[in-house]
PDB file of N, CA, C and O in Angstrom:
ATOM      1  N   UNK A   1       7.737 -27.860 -21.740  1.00  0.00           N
ATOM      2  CA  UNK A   1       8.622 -28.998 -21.612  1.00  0.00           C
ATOM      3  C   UNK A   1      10.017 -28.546 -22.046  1.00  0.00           C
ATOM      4  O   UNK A   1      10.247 -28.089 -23.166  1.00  0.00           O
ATOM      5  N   UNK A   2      11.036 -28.722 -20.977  1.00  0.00           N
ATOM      6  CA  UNK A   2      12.390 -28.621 -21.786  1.00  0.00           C
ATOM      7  C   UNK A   2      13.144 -29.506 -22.442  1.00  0.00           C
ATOM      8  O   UNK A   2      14.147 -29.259 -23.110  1.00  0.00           O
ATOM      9  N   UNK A   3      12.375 -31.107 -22.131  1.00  0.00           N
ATOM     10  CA  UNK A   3      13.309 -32.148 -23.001  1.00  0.00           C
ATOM     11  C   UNK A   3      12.465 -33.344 -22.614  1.00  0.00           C
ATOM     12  O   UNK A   3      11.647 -33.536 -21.714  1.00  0.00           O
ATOM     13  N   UNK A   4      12.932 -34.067 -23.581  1.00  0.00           N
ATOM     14  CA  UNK A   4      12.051 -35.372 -23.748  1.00  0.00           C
ATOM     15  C   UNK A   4      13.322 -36.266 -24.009  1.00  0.00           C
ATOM     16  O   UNK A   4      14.382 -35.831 -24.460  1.00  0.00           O
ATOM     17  N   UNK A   5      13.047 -37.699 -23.631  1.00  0.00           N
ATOM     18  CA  UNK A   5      14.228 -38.356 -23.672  1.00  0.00           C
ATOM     19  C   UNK A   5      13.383 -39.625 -23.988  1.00  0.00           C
ATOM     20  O   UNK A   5      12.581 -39.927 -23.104  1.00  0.00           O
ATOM     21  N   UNK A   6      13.413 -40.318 -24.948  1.00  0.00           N
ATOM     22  CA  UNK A   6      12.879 -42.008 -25.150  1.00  0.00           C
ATOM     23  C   UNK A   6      14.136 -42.883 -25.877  1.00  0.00           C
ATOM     24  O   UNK A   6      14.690 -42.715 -26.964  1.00  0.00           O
ATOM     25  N   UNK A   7      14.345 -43.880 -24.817  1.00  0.00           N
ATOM     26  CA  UNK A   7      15.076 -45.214 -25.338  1.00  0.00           C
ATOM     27  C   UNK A   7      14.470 -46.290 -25.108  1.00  0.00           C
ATOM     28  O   UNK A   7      13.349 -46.473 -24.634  1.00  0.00           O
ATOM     29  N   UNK A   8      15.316 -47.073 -25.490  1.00  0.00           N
ATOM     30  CA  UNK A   8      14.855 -48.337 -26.003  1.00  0.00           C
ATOM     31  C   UNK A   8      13.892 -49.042 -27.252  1.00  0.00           C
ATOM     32  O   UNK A   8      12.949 -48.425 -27.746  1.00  0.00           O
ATOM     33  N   UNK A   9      14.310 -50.531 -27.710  1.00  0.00           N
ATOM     34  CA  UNK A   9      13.747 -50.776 -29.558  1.00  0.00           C
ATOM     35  C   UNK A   9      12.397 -50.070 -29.597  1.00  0.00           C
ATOM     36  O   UNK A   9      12.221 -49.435 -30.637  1.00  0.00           O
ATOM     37  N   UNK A  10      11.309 -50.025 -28.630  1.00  0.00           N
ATOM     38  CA  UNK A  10      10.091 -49.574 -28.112  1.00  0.00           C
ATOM     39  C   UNK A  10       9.769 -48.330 -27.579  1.00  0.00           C
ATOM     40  O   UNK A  10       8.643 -47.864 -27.410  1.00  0.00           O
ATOM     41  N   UNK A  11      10.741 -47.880 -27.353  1.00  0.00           N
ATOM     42  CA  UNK A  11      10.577 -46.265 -26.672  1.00  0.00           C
ATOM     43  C   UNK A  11       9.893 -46.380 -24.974  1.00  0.00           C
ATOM     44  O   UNK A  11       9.087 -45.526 -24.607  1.00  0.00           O
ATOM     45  N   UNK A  12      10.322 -47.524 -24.033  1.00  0.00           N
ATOM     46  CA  UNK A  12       9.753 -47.586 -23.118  1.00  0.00           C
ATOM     47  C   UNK A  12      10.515 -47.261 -22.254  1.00  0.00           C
ATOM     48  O   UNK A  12      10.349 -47.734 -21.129  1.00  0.00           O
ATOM     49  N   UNK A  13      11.629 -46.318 -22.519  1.00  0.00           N
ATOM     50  CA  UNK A  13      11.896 -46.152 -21.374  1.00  0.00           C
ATOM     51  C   UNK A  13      11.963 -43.906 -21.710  1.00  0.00           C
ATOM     52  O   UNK A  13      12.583 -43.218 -22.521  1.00  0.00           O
ATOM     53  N   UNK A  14      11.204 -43.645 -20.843  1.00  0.00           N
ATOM     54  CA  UNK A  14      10.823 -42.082 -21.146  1.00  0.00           C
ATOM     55  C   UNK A  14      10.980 -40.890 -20.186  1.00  0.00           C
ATOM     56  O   UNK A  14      10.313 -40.845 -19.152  1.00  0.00           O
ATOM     57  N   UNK A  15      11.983 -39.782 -20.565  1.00  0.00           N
ATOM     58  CA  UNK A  15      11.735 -38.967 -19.317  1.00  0.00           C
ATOM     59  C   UNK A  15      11.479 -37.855 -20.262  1.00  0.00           C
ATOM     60  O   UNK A  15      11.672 -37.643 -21.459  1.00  0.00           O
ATOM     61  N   UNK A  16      10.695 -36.896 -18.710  1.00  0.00           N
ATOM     62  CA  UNK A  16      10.625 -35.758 -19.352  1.00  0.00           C
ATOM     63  C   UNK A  16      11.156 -34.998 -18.256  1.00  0.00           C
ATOM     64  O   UNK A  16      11.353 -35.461 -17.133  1.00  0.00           O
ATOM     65  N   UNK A  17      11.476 -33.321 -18.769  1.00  0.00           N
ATOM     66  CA  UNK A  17      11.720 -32.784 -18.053  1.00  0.00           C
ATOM     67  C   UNK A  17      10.939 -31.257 -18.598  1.00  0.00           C
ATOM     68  O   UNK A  17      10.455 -30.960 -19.690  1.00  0.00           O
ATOM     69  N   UNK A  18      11.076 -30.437 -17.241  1.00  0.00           N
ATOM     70  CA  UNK A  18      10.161 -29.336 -17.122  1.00  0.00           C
ATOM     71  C   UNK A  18      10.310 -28.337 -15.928  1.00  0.00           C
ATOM     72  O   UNK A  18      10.601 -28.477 -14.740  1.00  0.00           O
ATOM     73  N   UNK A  19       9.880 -26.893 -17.005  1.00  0.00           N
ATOM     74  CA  UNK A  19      11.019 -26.097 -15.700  1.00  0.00           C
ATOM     75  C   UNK A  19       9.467 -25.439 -15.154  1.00  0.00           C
ATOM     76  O   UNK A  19       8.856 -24.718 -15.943  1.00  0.00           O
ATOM     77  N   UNK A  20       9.042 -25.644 -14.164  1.00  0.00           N
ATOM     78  CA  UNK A  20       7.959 -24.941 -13.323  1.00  0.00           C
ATOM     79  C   UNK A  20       8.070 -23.628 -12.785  1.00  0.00           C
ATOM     80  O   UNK A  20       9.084 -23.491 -12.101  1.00  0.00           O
ATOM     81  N   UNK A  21       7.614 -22.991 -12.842  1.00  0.00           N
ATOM     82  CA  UNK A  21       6.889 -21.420 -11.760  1.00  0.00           C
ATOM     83  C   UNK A  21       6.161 -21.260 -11.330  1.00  0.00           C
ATOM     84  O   UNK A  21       5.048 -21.336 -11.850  1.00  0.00           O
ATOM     85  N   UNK A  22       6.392 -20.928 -10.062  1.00  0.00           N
ATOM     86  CA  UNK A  22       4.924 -21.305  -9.334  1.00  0.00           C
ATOM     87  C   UNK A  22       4.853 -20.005  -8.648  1.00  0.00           C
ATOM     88  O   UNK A  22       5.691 -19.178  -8.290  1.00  0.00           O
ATOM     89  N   UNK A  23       3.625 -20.098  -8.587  1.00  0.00           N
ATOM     90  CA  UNK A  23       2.577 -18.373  -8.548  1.00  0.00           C
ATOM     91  C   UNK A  23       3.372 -17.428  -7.659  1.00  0.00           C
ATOM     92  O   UNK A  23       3.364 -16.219  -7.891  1.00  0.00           O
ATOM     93  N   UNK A  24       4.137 -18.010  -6.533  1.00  0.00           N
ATOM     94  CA  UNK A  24       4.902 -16.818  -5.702  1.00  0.00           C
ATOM     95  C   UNK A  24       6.332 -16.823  -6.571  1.00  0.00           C
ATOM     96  O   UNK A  24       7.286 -16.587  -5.829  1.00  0.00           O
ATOM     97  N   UNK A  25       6.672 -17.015  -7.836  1.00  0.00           N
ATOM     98  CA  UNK A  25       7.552 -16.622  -8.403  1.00  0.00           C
ATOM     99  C   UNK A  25       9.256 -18.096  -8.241  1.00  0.00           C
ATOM    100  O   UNK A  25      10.356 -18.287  -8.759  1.00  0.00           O
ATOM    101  N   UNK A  26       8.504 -18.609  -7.363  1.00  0.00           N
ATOM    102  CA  UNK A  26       9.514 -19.868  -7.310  1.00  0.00           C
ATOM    103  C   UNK A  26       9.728 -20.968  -8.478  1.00  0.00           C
ATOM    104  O   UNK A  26       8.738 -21.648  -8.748  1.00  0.00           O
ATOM    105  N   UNK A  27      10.880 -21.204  -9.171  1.00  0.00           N
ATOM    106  CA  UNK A  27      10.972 -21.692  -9.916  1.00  0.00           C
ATOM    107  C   UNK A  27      12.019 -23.166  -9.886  1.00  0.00           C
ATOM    108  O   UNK A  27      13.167 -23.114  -9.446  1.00  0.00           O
ATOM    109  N   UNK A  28      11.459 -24.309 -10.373  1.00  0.00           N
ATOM    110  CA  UNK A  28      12.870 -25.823 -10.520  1.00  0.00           C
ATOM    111  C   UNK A  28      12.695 -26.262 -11.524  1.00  0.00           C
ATOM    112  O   UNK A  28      12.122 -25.693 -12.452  1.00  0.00           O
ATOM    113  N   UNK A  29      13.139 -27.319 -11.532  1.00  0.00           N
ATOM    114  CA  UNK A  29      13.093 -28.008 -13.273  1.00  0.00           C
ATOM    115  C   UNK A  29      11.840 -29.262 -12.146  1.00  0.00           C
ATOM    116  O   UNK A  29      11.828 -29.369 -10.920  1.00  0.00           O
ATOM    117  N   UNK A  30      11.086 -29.894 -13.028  1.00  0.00           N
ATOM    118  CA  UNK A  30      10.386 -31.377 -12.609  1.00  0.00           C
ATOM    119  C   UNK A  30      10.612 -32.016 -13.329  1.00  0.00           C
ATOM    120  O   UNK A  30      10.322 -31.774 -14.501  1.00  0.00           O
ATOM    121  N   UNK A  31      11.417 -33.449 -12.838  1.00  0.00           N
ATOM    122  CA  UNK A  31      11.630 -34.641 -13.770  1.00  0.00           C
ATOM    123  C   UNK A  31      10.648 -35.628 -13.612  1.00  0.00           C
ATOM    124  O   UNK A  31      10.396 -36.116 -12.510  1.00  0.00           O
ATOM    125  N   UNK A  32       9.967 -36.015 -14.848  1.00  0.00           N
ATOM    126  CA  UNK A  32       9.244 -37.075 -14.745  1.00  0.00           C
ATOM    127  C   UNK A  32       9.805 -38.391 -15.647  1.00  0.00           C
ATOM    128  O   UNK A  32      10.390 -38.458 -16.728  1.00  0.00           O
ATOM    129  N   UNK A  33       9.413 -39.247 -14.827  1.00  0.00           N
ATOM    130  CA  UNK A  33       9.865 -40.600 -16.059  1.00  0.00           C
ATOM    131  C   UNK A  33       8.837 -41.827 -15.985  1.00  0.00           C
ATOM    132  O   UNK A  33       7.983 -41.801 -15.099  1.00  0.00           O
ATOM    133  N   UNK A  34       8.890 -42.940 -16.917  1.00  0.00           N
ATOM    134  CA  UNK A  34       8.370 -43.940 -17.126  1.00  0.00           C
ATOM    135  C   UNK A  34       8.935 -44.766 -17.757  1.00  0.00           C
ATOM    136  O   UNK A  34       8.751 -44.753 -18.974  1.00  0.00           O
ATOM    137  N   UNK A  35       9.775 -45.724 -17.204  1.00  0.00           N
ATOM    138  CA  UNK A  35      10.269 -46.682 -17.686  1.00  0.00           C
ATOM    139  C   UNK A  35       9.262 -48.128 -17.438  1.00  0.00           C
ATOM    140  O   UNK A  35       8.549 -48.328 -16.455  1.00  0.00           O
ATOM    141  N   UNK A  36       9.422 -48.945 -18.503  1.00  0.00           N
ATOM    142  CA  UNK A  36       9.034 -50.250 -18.808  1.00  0.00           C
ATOM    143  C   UNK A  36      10.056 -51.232 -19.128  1.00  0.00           C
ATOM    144  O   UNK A  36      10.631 -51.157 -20.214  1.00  0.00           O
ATOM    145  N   UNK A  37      10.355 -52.193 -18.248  1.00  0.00           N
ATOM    146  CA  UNK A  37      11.243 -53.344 -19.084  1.00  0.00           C
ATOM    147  C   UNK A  37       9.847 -54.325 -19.505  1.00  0.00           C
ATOM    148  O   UNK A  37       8.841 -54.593 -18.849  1.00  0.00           O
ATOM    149  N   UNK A  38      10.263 -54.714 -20.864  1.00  0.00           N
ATOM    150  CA  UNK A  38       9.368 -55.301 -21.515  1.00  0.00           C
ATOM    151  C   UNK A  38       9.979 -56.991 -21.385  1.00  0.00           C
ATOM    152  O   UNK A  38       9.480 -57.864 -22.096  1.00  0.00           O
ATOM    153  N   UNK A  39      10.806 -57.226 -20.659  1.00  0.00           N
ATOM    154  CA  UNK A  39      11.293 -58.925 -20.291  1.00  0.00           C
ATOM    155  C   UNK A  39      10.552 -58.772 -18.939  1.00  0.00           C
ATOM    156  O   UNK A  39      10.491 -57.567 -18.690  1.00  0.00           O
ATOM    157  N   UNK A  40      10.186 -59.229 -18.334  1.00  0.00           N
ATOM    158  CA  UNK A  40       9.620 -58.655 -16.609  1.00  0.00           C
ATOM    159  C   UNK A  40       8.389 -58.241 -16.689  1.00  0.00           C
ATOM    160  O   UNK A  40       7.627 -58.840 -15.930  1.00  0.00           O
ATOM    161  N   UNK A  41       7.993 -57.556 -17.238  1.00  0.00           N
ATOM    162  CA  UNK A  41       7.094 -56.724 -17.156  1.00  0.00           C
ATOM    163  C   UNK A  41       6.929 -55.653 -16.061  1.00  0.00           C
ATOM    164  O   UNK A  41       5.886 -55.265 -15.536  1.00  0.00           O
ATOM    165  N   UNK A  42       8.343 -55.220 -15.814  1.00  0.00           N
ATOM    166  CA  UNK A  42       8.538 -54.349 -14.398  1.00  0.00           C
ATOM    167  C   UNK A  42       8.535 -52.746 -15.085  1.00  0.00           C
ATOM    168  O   UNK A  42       9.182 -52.246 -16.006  1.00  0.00           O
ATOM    169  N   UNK A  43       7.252 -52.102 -13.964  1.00  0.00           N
ATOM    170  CA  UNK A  43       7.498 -50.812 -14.699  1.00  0.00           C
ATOM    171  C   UNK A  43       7.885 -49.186 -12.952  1.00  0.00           C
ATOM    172  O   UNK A  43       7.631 -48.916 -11.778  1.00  0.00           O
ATOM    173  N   UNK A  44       8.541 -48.774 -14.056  1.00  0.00           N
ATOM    174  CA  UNK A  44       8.770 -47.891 -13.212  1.00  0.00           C
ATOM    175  C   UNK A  44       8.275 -46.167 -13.435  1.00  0.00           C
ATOM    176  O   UNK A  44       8.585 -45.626 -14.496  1.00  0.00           O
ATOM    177  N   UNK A  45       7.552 -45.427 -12.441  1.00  0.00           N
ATOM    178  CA  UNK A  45       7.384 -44.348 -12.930  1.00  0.00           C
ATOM    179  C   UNK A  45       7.476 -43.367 -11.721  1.00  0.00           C
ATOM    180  O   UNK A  45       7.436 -43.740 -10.548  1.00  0.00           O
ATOM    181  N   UNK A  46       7.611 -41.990 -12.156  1.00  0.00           N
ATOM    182  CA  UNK A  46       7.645 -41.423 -10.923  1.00  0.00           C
ATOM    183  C   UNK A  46       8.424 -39.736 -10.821  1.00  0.00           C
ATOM    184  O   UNK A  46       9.558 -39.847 -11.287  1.00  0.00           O
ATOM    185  N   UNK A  47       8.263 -38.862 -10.550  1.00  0.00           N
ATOM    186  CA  UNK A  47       8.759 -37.706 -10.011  1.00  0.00           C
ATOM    187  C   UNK A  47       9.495 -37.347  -9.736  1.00  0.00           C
ATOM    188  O   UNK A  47      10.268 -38.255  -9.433  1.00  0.00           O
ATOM    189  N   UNK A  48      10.167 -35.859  -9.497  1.00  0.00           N
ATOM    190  CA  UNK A  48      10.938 -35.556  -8.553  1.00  0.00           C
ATOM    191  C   UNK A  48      10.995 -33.906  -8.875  1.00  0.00           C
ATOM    192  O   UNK A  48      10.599 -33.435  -9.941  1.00  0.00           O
ATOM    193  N   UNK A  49      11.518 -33.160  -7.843  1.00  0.00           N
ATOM    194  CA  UNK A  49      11.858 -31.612  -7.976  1.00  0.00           C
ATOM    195  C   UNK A  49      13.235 -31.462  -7.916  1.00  0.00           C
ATOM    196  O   UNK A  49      13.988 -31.873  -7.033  1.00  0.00           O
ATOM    197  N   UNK A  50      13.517 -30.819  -8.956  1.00  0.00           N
ATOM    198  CA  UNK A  50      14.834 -30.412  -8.715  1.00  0.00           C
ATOM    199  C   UNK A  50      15.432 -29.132  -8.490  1.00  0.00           C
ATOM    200  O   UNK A  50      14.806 -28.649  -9.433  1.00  0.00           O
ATOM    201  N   UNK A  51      16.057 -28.215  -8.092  1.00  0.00           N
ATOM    202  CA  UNK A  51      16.525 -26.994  -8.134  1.00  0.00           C
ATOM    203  C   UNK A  51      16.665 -26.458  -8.981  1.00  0.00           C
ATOM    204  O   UNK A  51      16.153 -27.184  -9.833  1.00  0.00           O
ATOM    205  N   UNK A  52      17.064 -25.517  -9.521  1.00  0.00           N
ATOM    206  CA  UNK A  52      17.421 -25.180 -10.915  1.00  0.00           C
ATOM    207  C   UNK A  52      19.022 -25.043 -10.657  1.00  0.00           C
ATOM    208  O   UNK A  52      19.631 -25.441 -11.650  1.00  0.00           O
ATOM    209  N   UNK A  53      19.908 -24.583  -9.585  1.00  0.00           N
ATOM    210  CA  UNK A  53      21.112 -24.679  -9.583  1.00  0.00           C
ATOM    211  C   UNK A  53      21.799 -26.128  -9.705  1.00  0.00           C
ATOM    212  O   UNK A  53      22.647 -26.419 -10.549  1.00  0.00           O
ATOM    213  N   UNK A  54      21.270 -27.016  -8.682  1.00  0.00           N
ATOM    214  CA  UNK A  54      21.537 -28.301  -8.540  1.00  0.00           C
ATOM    215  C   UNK A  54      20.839 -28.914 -10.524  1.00  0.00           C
ATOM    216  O   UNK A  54      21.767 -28.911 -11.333  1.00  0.00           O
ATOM    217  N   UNK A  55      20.361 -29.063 -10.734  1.00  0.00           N
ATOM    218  CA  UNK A  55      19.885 -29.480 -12.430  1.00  0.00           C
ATOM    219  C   UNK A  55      20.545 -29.183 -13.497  1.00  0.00           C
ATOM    220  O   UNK A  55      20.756 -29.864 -14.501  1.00  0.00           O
ATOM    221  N   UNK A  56      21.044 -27.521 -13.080  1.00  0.00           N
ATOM    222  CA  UNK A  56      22.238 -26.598 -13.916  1.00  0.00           C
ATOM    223  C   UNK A  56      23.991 -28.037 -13.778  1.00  0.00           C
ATOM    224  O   UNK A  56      24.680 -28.366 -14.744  1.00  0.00           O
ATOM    225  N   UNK A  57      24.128 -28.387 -12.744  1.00  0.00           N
ATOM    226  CA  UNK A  57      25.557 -28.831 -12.221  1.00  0.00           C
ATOM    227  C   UNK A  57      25.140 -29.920 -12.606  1.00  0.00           C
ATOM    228  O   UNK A  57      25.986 -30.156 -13.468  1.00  0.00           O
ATOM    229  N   UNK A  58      24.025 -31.326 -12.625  1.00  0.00           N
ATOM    230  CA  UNK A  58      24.093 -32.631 -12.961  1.00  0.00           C
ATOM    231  C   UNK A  58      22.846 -32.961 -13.712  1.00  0.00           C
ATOM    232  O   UNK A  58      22.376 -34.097 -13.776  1.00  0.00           O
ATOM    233  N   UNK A  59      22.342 -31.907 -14.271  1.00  0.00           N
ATOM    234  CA  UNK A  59      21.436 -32.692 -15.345  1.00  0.00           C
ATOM    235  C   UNK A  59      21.466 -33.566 -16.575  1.00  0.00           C
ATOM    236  O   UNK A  59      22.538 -34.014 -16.981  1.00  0.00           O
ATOM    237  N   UNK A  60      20.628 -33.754 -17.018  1.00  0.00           N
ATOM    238  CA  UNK A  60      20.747 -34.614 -18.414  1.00  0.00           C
ATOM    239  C   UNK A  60      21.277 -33.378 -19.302  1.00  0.00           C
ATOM    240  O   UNK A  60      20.796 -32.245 -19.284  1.00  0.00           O
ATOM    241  N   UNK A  61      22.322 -33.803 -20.052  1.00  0.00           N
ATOM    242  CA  UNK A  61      23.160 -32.456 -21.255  1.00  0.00           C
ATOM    243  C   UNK A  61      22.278 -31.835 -21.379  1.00  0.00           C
ATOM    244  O   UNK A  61      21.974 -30.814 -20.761  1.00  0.00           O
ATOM    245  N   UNK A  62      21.505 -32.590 -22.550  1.00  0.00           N
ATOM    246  CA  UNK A  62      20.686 -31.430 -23.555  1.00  0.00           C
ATOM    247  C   UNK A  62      19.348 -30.883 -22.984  1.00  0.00           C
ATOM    248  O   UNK A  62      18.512 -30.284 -23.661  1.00  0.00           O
ATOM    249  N   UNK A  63      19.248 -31.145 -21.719  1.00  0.00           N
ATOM    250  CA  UNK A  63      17.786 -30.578 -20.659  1.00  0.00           C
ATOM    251  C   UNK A  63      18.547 -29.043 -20.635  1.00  0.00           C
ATOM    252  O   UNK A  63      18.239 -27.926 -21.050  1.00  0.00           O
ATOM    253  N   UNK A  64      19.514 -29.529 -20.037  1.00  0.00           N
ATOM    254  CA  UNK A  64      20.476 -28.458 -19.105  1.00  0.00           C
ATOM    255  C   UNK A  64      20.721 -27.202 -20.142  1.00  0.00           C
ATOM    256  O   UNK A  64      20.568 -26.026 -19.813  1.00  0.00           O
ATOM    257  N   UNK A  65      21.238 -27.770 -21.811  1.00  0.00           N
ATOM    258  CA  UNK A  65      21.096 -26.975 -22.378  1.00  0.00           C
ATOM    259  C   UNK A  65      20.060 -26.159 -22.452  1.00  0.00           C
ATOM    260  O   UNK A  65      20.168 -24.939 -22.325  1.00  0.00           O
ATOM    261  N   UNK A  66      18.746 -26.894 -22.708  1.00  0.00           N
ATOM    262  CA  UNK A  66      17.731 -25.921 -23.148  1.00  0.00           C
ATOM    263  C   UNK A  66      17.474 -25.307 -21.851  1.00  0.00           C
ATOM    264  O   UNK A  66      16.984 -24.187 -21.994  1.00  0.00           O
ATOM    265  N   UNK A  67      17.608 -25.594 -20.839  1.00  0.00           N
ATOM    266  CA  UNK A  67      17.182 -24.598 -19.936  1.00  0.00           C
ATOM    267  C   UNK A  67      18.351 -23.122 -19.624  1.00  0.00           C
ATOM    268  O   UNK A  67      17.972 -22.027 -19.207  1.00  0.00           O
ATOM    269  N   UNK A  68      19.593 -23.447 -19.915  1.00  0.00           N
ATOM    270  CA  UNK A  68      20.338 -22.449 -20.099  1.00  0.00           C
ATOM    271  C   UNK A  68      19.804 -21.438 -21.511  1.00  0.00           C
ATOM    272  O   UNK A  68      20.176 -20.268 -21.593  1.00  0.00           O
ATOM    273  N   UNK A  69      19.031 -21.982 -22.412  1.00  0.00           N
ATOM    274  CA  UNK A  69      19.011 -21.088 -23.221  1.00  0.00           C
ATOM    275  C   UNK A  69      17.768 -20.116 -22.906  1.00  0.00           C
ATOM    276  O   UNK A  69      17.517 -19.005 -23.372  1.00  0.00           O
ATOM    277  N   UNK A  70      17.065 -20.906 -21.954  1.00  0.00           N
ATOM    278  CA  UNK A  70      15.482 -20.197 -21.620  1.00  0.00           C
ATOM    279  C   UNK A  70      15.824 -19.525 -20.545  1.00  0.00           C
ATOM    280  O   UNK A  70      14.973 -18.659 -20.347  1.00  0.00           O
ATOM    281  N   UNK A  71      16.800 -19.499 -19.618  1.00  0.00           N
ATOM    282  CA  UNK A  71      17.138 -18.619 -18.488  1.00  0.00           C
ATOM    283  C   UNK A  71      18.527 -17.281 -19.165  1.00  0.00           C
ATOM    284  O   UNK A  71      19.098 -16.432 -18.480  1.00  0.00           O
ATOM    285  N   UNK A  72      18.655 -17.473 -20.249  1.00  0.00           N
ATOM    286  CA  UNK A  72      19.665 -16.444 -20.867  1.00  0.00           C
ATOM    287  C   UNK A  72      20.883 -16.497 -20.599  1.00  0.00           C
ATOM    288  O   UNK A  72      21.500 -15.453 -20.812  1.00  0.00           O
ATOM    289  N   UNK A  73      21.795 -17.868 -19.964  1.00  0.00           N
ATOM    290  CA  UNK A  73      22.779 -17.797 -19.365  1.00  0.00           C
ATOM    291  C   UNK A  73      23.560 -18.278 -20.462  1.00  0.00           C
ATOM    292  O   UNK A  73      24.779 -18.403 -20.343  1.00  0.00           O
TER     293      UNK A  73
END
């Protein structure tokens, strides 16, 4: 995992992020999240792949950091 992110009074709203390699040597970050509004009861969850260049230019700060520190840049 390169970063974990929880807000709200409850901690319901949650992402994670994660830099994958996959067996032919291809590598992105995967964002996952789970948000809950607890007025509604509307929840949201769900995926995505990201590049590692494109993630490098608009990620969440401190993801971006740690993944700059795990790629040596």
């Amino acid at each position: 995992m390169l970063y974990k992110l929880e807000k709200g009074h409850l901690g319901q709203y949650e992402d994670w992020w994660y830099l994958v390699e996959e067996a032919d040597g291809t590598r992105y970050v995967e964002h996952e999240w789970d948000h809950v509004a607890v007025r509604g009861f509307d929840k949201r969850e769900g995926s995505k792949q990201i590049e590692i260049d494109d993630f490098l230019a608009r990620g969440h700060d401190k993801a971006v950091a740690r993944l700059r520190g795990i790629l040596g840049l």
